[in-house]
C-alpha positions as CSV (number, residue, x, y, z in Angstrom):
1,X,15.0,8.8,-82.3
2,X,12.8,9.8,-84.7
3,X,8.6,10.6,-83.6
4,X,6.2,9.0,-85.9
5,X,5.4,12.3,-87.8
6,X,8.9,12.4,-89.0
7,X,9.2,8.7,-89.9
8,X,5.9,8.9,-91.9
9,X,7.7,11.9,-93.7
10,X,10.3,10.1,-94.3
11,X,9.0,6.9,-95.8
12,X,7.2,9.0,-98.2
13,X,10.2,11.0,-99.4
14,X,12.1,7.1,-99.4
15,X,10.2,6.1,-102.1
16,X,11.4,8.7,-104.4
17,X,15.2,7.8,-103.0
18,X,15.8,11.4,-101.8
19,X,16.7,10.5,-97.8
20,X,20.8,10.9,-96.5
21,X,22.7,7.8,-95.0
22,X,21.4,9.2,-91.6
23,X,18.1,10.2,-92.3
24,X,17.4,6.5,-93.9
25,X,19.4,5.1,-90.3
26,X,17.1,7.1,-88.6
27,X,14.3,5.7,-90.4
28,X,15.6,2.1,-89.8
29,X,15.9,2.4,-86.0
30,X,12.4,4.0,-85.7
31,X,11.3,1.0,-87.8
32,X,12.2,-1.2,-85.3
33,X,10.6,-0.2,-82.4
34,X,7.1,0.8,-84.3
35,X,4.4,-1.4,-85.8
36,X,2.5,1.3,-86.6
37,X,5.1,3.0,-89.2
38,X,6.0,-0.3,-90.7
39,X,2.8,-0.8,-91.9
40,X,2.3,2.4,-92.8
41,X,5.4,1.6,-95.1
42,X,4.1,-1.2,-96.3
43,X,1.2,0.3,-97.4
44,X,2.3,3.1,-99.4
45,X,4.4,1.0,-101.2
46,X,1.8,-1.4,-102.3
47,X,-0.1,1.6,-103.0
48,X,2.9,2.9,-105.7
49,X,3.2,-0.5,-107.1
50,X,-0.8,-0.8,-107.8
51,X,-0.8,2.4,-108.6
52,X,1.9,2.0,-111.7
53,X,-0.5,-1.3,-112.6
54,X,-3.5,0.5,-113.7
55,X,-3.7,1.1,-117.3
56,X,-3.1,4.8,-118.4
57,X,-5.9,7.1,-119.1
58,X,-6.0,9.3,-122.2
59,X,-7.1,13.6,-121.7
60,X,-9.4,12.9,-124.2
61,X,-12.8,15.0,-123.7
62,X,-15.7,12.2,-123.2
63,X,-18.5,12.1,-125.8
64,X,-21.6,12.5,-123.4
């Protein structure tokens, strides 16, 4: 079973959809048994979503 390092490692590489069918099992299992991960989870992935809602900022030079 997977240590809390690794799952944390994992969840991060999730989001970009780069884990195997056993890595993401492993993930799952781990999941399970651990609060502390699952909201970890969670909160990355709010993080992405309110992160893609902000408005986009322009490299313009500011005029101070």
């Amino acid at each position: 079973m997977l240590n809390c390092k690794e799952a944390t490692a994992l969840l991060s590489r999730d989001l970009d959809g780069s884990l195997t069918l056993w890595q993401r099992a492993g993930l799952r299992l781990h999941l399970m048994a651990c609060d502390g991960c699952t909201h970890f989870g969670r909160q990355i992935r709010f993080l992405r979503v309110a992160l893609r809602r902000l408005p986009q900022e322009r490299d313009e030079p500011s005029e101070e």
